[in-house]
C-alpha positions as CSV (number, residue, x, y, z in Angstrom):
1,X,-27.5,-189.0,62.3
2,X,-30.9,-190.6,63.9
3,X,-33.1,-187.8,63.5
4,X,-37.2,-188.1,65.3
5,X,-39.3,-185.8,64.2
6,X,-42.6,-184.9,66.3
7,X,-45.0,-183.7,64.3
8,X,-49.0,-183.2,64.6
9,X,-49.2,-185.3,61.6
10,X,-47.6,-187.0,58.4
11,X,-50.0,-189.5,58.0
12,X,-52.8,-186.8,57.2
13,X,-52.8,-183.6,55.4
14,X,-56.2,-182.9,56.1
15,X,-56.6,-179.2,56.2
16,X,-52.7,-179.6,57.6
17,X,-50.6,-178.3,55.1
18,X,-47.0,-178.6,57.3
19,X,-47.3,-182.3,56.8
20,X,-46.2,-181.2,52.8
21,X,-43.2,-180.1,53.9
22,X,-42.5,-182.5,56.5
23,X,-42.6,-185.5,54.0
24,X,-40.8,-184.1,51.7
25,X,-37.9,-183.1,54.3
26,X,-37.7,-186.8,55.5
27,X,-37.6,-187.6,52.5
28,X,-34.3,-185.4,51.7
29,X,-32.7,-186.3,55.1
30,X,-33.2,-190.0,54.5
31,X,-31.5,-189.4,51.2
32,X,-28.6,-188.0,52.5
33,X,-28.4,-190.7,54.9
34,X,-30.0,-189.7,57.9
35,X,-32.6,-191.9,60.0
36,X,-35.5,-190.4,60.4
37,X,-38.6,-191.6,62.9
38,X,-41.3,-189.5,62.5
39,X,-43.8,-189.4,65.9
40,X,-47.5,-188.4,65.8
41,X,-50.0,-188.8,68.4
42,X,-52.8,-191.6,67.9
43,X,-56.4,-189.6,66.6
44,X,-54.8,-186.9,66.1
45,X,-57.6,-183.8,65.1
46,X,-56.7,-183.7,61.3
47,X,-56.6,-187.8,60.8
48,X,-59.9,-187.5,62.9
49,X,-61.4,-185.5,60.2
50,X,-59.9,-187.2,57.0
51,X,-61.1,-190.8,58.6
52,X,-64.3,-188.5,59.3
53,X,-65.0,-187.3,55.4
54,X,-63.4,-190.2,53.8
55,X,-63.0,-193.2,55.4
56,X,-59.2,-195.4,55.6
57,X,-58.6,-195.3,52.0
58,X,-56.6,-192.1,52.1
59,X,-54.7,-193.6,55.0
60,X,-54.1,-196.5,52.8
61,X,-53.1,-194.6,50.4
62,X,-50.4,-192.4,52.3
63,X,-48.5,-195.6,52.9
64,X,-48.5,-197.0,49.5
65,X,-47.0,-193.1,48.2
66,X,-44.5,-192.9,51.1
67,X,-43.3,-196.4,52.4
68,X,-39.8,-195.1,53.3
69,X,-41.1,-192.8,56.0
70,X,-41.5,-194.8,59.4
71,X,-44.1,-193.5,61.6
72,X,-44.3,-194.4,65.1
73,X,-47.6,-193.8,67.2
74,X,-47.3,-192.0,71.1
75,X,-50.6,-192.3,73.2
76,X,-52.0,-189.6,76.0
77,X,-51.0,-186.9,77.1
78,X,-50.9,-188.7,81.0
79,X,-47.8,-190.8,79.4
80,X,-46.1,-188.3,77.6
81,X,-42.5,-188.0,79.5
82,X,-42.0,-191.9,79.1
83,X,-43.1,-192.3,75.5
84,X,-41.0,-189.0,74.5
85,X,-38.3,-190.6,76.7
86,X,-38.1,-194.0,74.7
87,X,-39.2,-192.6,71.7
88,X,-35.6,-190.4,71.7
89,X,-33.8,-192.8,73.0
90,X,-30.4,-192.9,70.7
91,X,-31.2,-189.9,68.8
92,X,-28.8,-187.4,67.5
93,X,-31.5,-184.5,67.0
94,X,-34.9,-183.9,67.4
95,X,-37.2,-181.5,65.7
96,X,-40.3,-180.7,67.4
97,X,-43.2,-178.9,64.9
98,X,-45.2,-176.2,66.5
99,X,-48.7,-177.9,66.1
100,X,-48.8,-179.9,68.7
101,X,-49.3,-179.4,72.5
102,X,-47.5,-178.0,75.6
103,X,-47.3,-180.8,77.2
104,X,-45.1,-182.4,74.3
105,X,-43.3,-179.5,73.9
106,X,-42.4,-179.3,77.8
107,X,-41.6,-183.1,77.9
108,X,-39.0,-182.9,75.5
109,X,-37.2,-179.4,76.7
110,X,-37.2,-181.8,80.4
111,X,-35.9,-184.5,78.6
112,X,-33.0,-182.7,76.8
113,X,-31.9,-181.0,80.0
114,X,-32.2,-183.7,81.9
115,X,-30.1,-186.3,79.3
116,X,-27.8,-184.0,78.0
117,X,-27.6,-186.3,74.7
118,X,-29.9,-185.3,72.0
119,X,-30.0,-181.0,70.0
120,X,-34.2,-180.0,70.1
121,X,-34.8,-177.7,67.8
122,X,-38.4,-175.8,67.6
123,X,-39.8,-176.1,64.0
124,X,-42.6,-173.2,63.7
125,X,-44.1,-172.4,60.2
126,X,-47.7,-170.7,61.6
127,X,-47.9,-166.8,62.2
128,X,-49.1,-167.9,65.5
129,X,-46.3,-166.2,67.6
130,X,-47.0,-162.9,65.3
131,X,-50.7,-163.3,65.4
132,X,-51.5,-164.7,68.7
133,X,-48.4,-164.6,71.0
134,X,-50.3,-165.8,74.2
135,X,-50.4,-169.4,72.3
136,X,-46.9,-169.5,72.0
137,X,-46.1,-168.8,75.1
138,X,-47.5,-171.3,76.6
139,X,-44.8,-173.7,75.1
140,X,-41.6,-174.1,77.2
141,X,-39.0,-173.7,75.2
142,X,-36.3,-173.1,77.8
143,X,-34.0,-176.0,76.7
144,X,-34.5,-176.2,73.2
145,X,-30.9,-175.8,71.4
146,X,-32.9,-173.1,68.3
147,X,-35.8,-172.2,66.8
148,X,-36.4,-173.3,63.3
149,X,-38.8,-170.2,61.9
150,X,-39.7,-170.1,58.2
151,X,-38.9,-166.6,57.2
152,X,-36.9,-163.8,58.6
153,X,-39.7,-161.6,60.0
154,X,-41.2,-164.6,61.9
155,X,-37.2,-165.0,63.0
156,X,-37.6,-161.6,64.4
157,X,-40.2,-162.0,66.2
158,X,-38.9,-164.6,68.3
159,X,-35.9,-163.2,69.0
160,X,-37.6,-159.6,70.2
161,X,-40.9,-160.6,71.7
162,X,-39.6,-164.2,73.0
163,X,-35.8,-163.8,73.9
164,X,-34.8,-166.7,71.7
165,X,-31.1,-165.7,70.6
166,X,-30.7,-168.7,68.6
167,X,-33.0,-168.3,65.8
168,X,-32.6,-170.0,62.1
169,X,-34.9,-168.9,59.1
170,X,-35.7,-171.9,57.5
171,X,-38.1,-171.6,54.6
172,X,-40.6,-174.5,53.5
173,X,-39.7,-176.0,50.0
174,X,-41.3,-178.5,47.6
175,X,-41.1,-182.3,48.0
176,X,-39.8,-183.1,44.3
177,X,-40.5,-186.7,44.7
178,X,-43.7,-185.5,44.4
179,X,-44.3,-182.4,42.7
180,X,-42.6,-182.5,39.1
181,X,-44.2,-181.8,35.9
182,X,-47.0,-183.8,34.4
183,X,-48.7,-183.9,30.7
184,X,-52.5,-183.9,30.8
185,X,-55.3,-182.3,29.2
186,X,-56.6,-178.7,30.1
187,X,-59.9,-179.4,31.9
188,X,-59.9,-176.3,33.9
189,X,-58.2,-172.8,32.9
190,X,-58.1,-171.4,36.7
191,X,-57.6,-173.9,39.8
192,X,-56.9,-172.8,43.4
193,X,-56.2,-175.1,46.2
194,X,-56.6,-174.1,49.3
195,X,-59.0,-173.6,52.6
196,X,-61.4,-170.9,53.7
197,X,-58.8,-169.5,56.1
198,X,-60.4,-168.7,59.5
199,X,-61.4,-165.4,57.7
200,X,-58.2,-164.6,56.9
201,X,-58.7,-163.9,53.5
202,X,-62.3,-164.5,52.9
203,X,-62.5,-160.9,51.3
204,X,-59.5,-162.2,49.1
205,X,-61.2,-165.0,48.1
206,X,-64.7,-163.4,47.2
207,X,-62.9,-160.1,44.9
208,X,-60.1,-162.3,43.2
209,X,-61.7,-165.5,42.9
210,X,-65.5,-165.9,43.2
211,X,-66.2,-162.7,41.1
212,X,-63.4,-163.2,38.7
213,X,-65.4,-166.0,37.9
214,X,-68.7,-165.2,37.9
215,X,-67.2,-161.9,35.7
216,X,-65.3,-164.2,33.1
217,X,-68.2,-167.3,32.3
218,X,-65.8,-168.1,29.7
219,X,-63.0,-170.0,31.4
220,X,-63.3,-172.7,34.1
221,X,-62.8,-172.6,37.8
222,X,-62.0,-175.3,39.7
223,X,-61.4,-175.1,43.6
224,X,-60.0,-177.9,46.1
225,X,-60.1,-177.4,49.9
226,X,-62.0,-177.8,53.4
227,X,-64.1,-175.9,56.2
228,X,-65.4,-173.8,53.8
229,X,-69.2,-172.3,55.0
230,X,-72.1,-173.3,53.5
231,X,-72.6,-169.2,52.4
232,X,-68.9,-169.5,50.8
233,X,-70.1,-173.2,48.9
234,X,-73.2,-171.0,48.0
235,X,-71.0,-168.0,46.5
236,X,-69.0,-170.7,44.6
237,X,-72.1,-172.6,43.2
238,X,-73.4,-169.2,42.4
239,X,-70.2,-168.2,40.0
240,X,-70.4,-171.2,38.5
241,X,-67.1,-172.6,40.1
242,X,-66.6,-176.5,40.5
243,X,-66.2,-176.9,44.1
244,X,-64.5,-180.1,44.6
245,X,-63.7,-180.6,48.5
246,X,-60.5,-181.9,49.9
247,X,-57.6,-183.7,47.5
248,X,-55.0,-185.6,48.9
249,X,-51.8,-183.3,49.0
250,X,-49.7,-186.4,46.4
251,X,-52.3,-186.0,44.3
252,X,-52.7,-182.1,44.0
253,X,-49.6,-182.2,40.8
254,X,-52.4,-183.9,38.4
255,X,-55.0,-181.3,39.5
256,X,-52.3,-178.6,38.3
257,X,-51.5,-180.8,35.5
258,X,-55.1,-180.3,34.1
259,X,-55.3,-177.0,34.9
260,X,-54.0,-173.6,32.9
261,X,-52.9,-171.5,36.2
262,X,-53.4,-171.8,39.6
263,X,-53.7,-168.7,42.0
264,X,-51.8,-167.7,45.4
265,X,-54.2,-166.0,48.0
266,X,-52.1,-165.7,51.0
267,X,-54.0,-165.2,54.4
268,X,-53.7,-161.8,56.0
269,X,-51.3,-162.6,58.7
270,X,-48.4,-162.9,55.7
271,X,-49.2,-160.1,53.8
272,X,-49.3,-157.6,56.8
273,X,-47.0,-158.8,60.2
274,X,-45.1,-161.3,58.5
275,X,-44.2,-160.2,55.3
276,X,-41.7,-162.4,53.4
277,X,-43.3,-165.9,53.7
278,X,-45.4,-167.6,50.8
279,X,-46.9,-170.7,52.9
280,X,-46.0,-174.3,50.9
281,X,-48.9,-174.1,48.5
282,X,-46.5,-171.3,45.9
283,X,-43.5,-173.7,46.3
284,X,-45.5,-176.5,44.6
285,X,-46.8,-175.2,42.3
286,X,-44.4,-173.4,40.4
287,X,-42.1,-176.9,41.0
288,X,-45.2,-178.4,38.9
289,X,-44.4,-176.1,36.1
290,X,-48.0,-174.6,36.6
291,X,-48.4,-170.7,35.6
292,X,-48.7,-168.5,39.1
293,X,-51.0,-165.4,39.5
294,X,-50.6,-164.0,43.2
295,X,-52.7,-161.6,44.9
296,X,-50.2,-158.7,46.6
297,X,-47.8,-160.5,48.8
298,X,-44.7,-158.9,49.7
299,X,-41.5,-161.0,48.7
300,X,-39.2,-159.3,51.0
301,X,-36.7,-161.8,50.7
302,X,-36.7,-162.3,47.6
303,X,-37.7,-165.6,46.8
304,X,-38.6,-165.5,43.8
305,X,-38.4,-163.3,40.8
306,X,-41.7,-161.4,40.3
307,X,-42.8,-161.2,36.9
308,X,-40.6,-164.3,36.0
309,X,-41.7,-166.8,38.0
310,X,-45.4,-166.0,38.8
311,X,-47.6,-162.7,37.9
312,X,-48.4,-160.4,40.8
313,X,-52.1,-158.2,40.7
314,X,-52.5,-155.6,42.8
315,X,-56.6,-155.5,42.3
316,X,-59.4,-157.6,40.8
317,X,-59.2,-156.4,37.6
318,X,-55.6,-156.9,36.9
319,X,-56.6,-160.7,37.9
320,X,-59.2,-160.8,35.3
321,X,-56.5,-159.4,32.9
322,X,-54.2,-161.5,33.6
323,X,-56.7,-164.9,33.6
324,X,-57.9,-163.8,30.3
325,X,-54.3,-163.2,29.0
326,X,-52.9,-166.5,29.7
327,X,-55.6,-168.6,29.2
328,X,-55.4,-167.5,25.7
329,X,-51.2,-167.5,25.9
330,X,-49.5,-170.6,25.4
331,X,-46.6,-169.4,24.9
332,X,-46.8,-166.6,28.0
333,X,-47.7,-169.8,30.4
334,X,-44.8,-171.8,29.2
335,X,-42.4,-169.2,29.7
336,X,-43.3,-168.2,33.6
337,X,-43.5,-172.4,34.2
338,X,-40.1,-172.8,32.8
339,X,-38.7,-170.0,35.2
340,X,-40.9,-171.0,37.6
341,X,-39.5,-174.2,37.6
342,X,-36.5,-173.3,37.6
343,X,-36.2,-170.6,40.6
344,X,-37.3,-173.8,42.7
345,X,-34.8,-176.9,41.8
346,X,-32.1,-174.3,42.0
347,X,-33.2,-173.0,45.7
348,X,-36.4,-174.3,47.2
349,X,-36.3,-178.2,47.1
350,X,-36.6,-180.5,50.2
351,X,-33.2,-181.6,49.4
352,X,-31.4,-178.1,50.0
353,X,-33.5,-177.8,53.2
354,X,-31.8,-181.1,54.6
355,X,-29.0,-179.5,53.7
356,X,-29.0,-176.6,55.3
357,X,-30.7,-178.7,58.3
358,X,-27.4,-180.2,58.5
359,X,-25.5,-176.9,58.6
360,X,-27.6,-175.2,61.4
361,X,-27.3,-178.6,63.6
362,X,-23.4,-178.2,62.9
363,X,-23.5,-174.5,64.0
364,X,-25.6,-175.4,67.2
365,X,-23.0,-177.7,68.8
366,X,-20.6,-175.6,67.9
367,X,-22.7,-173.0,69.8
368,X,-22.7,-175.6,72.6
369,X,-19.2,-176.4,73.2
């Protein structure tokens, strides 16, 4: 199939974690043969803030890592219809991720009832449409073919607060051509990777994380991520945690290489409306072979196997507990890596998402005749 793929961005994953995922999925489909274009808008917001912070190197760099994955650039909004039109011209299926704007979103659902000759599916891994439905709704998604929704309670809600009848749970999954094991020294016992959260979990962050270190001066923290407040950097500082700003997303398996465990905080969204879905950052690091401790987050579809792949805590002193146990237990870390690892190449790779893309395009046309 030609597959295009409009996304807010691939080029930058600056404070965009979808663009993970996205790689990793062209990745797969261009495996399995598939052509894939994938479309961004020029100056988009988050390659506006990594050219901001760091210059082109990072841009550089993103083509050096993925050189197989061909990115073409649309323009303004006033031009829109006729780039979209051209843009899909000969395409099989088109995928449309839900950060970017309505009047993408409404150019292509025009396009496919107007041409008849392309399935649009709506790709949406935000609890936006749980969270704040009135964004959401201001996407037409009137011709679109299905809605791609990565986990079943986001899957729900489209179907009973939108009316979408043809709804797919499709879970992110790590991009193995990129996150695999690596051999490096310890330089850090605890590292977590991720933003502030739009105080989503800034209480999270504070009781797991910044006192767990201040409380335990004996290991090391490390922490990568962005828009964090200057009175969040100042907690940090305070607890004696290396605060080391953004990290390029292909780079992030050699943080986790160096580190002992990592930590899942999930935002509040995910552990209240929409149980059921971990975000990417889980899925990576457990296909690093990294040792996961989770704050409570409800795996109501059974992802993975709690207790085997990754430790859950349930307050801040079980995290202390369990930082201080494996930090001292080589033999504990190895063992939840190894299942880790294994829970994700045998479910939750890129490859058996382009799979199972393959089997929902198959049902939709089916759907359609």
């Amino acid at each position: 199939m030609k597959i295009v793929l409009f996304s807010h961005s691939l080029v930058s994953d600056w404070s965009h974690g979808n663009a993970h995922f996205l790689r990793g999925l062209v990745r797969a489909l261009q495996k399995r043969g598939h052509r894939v274009t994938a479309c961004e808008q020029s100056a988009n917001w988050s390659t506006r803030n990594l050219v901001h912070d760091h210059g082109h190197g990072p841009i550089l760099e993103f083509a050096r890592v993925f050189p197989d994955i061909d990115v073409k650039i649309f323009g303004s909004w006033d031009t829109i219809l006729e780039e979209a039109d051209e843009l899909t011209r000969g395409a099989d299926l088109v995928i449309v991720h839900e950060f970017n704007e309505p009047e993408l979103v409404g150019a292509l659902s025009y396009l496919r009832h107007r041409r008849h000759d392309f399935a649009l599916f709506f790709l949406d891994t935000h609890h936006r449409p749980a969270s704040m439905p009135w964004q959401t709704a201001r996407f037409n998604l009137q011709h679109y073919d299905g809605i791609l929704a990565y986990g079943d309670s986001l899957a729900r809600v489209y179907r009973v607060s939108f009316g979408q009848q043809q709804v797919w749970t499709f879970h992110e999954a790590a991009d193995i051509t990129v996150f695999f094991p690596r051999e490096q020294e310890k330089t850090d016992d605890v590292v977590w990777i991720g933003n502030w959260g739009d105080g989503e979990r800034t209480g999270e962050i504070g009781e797991y994380l910044i006192d767990s270190a201040r409380l335990l001066p004996e290991l090391r923290f490390g922490v990568h991520g962005v828009r964090y407040p200057e009175s969040g950097l100042q907690q940090m500082g305070e607890a004696g945690i290396d605060f080391r700003g953004w990290v390029a997303n292909f780079h992030v398996p050699d943080v986790f290489a160096r580190a002992k465990m990592t930590l899942h905080i999930p935002r509040g969204p995910y552990r209240d409306r929409l149980p059921g879905i971990p975000t990417i950052r889980p899925f990576e690091a457990l296909a690093c072979g990294i040792p996961l401790i989770s704050t409570p987050w409800p795996d109501v579809e059974g992802l993975f196997r709690e207790g085997r792949d990754y430790v859950m805590v349930h307050s801040p002193t079980r995290m202390r507990e369990e930082m201080l146990r494996l930090s001292r237990d080589a033999d504990a870390r190895n063992r939840l890596a190894e299942s880790g690892l294994e829970t994700v190449r045998l479910r939750h790779t890129c490859d058996h998402r382009a799979e199972q893309l393959e089997s929902i395009y198959e049902e939709a046309a089916a759907m359609g005749d």
